[in-house]
C-alpha positions in Angstrom: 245.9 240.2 156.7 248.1 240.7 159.5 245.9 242.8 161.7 243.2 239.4 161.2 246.3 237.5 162.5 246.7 240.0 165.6 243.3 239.9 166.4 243.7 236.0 166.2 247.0 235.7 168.6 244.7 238.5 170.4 241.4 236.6 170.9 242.8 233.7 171.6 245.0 235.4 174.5 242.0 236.2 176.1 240.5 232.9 176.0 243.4 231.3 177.4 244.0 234.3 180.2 240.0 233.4 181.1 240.4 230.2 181.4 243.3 230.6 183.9 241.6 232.7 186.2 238.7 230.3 186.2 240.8 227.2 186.9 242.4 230.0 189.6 239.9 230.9 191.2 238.1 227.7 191.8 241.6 226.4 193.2 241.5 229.4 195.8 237.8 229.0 196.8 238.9 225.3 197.6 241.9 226.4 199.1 239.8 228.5 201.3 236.9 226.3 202.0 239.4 224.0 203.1 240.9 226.3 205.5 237.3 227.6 206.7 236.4 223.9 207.5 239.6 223.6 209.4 238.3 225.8 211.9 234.8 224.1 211.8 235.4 221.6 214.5 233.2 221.6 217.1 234.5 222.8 220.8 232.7 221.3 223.6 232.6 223.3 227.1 231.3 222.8 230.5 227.6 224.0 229.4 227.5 224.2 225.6 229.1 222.8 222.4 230.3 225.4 219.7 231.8 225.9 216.4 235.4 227.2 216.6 235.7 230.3 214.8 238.3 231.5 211.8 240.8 233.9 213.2 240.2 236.1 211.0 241.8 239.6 211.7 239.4 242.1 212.3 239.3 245.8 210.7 237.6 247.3 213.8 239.3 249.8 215.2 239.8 250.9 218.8 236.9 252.4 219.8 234.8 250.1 218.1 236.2 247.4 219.9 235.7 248.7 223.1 232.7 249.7 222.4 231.1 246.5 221.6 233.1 244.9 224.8 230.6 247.5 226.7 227.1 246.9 225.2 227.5 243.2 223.8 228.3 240.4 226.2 231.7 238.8 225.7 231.2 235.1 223.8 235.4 233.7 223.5 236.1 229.9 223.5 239.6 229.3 224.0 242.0 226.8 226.1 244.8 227.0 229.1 248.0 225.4 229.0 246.4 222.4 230.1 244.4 222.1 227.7 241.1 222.8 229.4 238.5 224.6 227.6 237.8 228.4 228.6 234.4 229.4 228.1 233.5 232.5 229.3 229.6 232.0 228.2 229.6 229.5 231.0 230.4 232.0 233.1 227.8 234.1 233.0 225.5 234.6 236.0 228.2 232.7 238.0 231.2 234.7 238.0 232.9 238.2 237.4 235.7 237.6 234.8 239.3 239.2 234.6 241.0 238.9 231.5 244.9 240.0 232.1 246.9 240.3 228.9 250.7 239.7 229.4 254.0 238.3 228.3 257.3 236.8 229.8 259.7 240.1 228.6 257.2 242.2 229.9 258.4 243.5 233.4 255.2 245.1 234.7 253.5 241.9 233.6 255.6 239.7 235.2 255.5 242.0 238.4 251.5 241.8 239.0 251.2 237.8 238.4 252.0 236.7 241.9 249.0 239.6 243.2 247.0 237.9 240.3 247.1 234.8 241.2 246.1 235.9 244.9 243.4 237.7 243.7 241.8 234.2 241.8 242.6 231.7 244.9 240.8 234.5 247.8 237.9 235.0 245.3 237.3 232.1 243.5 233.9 231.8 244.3 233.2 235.0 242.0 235.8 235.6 240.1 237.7 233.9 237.1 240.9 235.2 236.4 243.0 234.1 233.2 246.4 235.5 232.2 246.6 235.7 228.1 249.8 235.4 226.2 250.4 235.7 222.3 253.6 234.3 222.4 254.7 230.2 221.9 253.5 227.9 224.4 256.3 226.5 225.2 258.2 229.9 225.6 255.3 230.5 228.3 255.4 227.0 229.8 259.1 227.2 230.3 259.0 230.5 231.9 256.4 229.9 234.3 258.5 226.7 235.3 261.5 228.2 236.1 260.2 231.7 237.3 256.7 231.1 239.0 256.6 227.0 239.8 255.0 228.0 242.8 252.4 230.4 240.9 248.8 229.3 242.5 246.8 227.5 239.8 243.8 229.6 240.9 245.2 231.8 238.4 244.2 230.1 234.6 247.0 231.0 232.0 246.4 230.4 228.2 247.9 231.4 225.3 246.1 232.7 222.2 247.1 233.7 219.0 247.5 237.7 218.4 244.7 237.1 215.5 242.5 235.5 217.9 243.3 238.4 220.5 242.5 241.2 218.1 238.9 239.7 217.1 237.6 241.1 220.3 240.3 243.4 221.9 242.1 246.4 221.1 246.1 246.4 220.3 247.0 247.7 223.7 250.2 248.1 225.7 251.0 245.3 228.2 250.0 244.7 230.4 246.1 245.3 229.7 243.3 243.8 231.7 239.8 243.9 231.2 236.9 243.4 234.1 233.7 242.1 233.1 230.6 241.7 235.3 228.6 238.5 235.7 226.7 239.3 232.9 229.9 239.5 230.4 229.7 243.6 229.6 233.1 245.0 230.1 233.1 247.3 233.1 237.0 247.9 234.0 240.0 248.3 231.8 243.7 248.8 233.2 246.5 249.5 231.5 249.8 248.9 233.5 250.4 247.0 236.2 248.5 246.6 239.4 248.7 245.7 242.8 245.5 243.2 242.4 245.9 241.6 246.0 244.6 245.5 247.2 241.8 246.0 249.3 240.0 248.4 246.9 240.9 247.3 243.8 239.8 244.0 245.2 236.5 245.4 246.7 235.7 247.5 242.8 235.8 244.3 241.0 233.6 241.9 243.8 230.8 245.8 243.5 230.8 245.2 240.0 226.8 244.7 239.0 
């Protein structure tokens, strides 16, 4: 008699524990659908209107990364701290694009953004060049005003989240920046800082087919 009692308490265990998982896990596909949708909203650039994308971190590793940077043409939608709308498919067939990854307690970074910026206002014709921070936009606003007011507004700077970052780029040191052609496949990667105002740097990038 007691074991039927046991297997009662026991059953009926079950069928509560069920239920509670399904009630659970309709809650978290809501949860998630919701979420999803938040990133649904539709961006609209100089030549196209698209979907924004769920940061979702990726599980790529290095290599792979790269390696898709090289044989698949960059597609990123993001915004400067202005609030203009970066959209580096627009940019294809018009411009090379240089993507410089950086941040205000970074030294070398901080060291190559004047040359940056000279490098976007003497070639703006045919080449794009964004600085990329992870950290808050107000940290990087700030900075900029009280270090680099005078910082030439060829030079685009944007921030974007590290999740965002690490959908197409590797976790590098900083300051990393990556050279794409007009056609968007990555063709240059530096690590460190540069002197980009150089003659030959300057002349590698403008060669770039």
């Amino acid at each position: 008699m007691k074991s039927k009692k046991n297997l009662f308490f026991f059953i009926l265990f079950l069928f509560v524990f069920s239920s509670f998982l399904f009630i659970f896990k309709k809650d978290f596909l809501n949860i998630f659908n919701t979420s999803k949708s938040s990133f649904a909203e539709n961006i609209k650039s100089s030549c196209r209107t698209v979907p924004q994308k769920s940061a979702l971190k990726s599980n790529w590793n290095r290599m792979q990364k790269l390696n898709r940077l090289m044989d698949t043409a960059i597609d990123w939608v993001f915004t400067d701290l202005n609030g203009e709308v970066i959209d580096l498919y627009c940019l294809r067939g018009k411009k090379k694009v240089v993507l410089n990854f950086w941040a205000t307690w970074c030294p070398p970074c901080i060291k190559e953004l004047v040359s940056l910026a000279q490098l976007a206002k003497d070639n703006k014709e045919e080449v794009f060049v964004v600085a990329i921070s992870s950290e808050d936009k107000n940290t990087v606003q700030g900075f900029l005003t009280r270090s680099f007011s005078d910082l030439d507004p060829a030079l685009a700077v944007a921030v974007v989240s590290d999740l965002e970052r690490l959908k197409y780029f590797p976790k590098d040191s900083l300051p990393a920046t990556y050279i794409f052609n007009t056609k968007g496949f990555l063709k240059m990667k530096e690590l460190g800082d540069r002197d980009w105002s150089d003659r030959t740097i300057v002349q590698s990038i403008l060669s770039l087919d």
